[in-house]
C-alpha positions in Angstrom: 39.9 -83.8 64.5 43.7 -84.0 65.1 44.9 -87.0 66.9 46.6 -85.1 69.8 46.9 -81.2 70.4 50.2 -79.0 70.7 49.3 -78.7 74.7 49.6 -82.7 75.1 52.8 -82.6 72.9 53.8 -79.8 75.5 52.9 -81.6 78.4 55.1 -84.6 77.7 57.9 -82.6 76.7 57.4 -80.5 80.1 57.3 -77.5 78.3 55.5 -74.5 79.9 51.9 -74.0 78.1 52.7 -70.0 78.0 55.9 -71.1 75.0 54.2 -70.1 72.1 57.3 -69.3 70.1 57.3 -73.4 68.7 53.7 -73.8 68.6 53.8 -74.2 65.1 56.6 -76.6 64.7 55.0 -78.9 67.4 51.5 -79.0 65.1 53.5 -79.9 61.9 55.3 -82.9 64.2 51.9 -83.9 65.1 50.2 -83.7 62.0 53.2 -86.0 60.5 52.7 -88.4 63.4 49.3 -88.6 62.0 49.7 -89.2 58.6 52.7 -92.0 59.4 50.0 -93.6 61.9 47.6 -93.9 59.6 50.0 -95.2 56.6 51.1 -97.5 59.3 47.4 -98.7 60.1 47.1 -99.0 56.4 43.9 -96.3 57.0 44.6 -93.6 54.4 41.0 -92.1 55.5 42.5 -92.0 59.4 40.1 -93.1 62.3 37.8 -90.4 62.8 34.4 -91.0 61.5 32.7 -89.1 58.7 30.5 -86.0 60.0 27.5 -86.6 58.0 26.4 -90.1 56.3 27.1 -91.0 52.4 26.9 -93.8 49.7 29.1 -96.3 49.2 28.7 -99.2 46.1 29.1 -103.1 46.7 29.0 -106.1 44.9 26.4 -108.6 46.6 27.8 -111.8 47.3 24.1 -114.0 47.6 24.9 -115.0 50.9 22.7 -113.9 53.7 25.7 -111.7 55.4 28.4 -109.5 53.8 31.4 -107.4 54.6 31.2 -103.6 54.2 33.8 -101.4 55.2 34.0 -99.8 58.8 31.7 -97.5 60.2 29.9 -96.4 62.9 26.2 -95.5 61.9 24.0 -97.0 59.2 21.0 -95.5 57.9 20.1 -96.7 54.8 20.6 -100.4 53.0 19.5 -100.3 49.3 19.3 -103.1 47.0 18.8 -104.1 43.4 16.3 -107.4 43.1 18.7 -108.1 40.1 22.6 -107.0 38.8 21.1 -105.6 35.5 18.4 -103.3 37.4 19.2 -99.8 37.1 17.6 -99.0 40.5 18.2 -99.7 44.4 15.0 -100.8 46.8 15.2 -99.7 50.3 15.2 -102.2 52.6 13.7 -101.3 55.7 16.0 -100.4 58.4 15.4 -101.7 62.2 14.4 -98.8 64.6 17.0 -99.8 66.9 19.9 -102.5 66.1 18.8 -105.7 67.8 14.9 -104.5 67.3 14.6 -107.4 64.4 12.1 -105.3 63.0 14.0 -104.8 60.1 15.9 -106.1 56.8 19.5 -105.5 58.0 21.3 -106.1 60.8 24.2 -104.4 61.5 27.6 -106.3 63.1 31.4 -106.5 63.4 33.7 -109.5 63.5 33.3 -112.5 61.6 30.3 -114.0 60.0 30.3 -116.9 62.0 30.6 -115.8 65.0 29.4 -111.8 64.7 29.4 -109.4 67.6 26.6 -106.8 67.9 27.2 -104.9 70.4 30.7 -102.2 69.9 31.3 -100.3 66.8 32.7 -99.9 63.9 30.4 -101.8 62.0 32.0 -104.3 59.2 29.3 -106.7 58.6 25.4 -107.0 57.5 23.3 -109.9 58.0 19.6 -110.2 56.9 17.0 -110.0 59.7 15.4 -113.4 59.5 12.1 -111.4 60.3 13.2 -109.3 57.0 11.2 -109.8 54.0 14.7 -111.1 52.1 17.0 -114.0 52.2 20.1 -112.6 50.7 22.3 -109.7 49.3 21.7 -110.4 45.5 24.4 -111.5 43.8 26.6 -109.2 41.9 28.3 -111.2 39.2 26.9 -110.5 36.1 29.3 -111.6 32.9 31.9 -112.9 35.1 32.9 -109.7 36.7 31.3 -108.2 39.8 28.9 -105.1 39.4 27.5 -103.1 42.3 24.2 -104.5 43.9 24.4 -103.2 47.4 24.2 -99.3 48.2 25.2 -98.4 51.9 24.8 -95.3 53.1 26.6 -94.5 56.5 29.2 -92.5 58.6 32.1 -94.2 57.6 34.9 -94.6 59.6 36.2 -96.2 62.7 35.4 -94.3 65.7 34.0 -90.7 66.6 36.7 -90.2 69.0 40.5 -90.9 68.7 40.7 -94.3 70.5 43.2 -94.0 73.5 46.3 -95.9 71.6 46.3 -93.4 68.2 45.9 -90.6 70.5 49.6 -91.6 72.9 51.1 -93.2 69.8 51.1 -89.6 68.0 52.3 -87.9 70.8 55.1 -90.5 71.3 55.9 -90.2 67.6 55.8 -86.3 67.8 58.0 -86.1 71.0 60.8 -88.5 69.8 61.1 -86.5 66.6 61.4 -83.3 68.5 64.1 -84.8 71.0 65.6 -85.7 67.6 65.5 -82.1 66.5 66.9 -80.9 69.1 70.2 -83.8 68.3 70.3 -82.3 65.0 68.5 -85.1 63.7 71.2 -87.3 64.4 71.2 -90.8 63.2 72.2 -92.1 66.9 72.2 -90.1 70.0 74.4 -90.9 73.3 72.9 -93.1 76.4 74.9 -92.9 79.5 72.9 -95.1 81.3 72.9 -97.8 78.6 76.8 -97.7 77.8 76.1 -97.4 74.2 74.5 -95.6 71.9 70.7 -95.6 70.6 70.1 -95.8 66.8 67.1 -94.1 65.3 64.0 -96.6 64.0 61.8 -95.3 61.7 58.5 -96.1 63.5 59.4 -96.4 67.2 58.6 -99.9 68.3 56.4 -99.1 71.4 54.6 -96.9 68.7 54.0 -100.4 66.6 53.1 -102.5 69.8 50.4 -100.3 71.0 49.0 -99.9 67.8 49.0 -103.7 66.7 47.9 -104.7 70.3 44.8 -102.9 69.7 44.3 -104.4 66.7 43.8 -101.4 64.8 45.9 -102.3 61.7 44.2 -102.9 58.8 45.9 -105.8 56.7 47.2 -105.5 53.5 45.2 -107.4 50.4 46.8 -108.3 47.3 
């Protein structure tokens, strides 16, 4: 699912729906907002949610809550009793999230203060109705092996959240404006007295995007 569509790029740039002649140009634009968005959010995977649900492999940390990436449905939590089983055990999944009828709860935010109730998921915490205490360990030899199997729709959201949606369409209308100045490095501004030099990622771009919070930070 694209991030914005050629008739909001067209929109913005009061350009008459009918224009087909730079319909393709505008898509490229977009799709290059896109990909700078997402290298911006430090998201190489973007922000829509997977389709369909798959495994992903993590080391258990012992603790009775762990991190996982983001995602917005859960289905299955599988986990090996000890670091040198060959095999996961199903742990039984709640029929709704808050039923406590299950092993697993699923969260976001920190772990000591979690919030259950908005997506994307980032945490799991053991039902203290469960049958388990913790997420068993996976340190084995001094390096970490996989203990925990999630399987989920990974991801952040099933629909563009408002910000990445206007942020590409900013980012796609400033480069065609540029396009049209021959991609100059500065472009005249009457009204300013001056003139206005090009930034690489606009700065309203950044702001709305960090005042959402939807920047990933960097590790290591």
């Amino acid at each position: 699912m694209p991030y914005a569509t050629v008739s909001d790029l067209k929109n913005r740039l009061n350009i008459v729906s009918t224009d087909t002649t730079r319909d393709s140009v505008m898509a490229a634009l977009l799709e290059a907002a896109e990909r700078a968005i997402n290298g911006l959010c430090n998201r190489p995977h973007g922000f829509i949610a997977d389709a369909t649900a798959s495994a992903r492999y993590y080391p258990g940390n012992g603790a009775d809550c762990m991190r996982i990436d983001e995602c917005t449905q859960i289905t299955t939590v599988a986990v090996k009793d000890s670091p040198t089983d060959t095999g996961y055990t199903d742990w039984g999944a709640p029929t709704t999230t808050l039923a406590g009828d299950g092993d697993w709860i699923p969260a976001t935010g920190s772990a000591d203060n979690p919030e259950y109730n908005r997506t994307p998921y980032t945490l799991l915490i053991i039902d203290p109705n469960g049958s388990y205490s913790h997420f068993t360990s996976g340190v084995l030899g001094g390096r970490k092996v996989p203990t925990v199997k999630v399987t989920a729709r990974w991801g952040y959201a099933d629909d563009v959240p408002a910000q990445v949606r206007e942020a590409c369409v900013v980012m796609a209308s400033r480069w065609w404006k540029r396009g049209e100045s021959g991609w100059a490095d500065s472009t005249a501004n009457p009204e300013m007295g001056g003139l206005q030099f090009r930034q690489s990622i606009d700065p309203d771009v950044k702001g709305m995007l960090i005042e959402a919070r939807l920047i990933v930070p960097a590790i290591g």
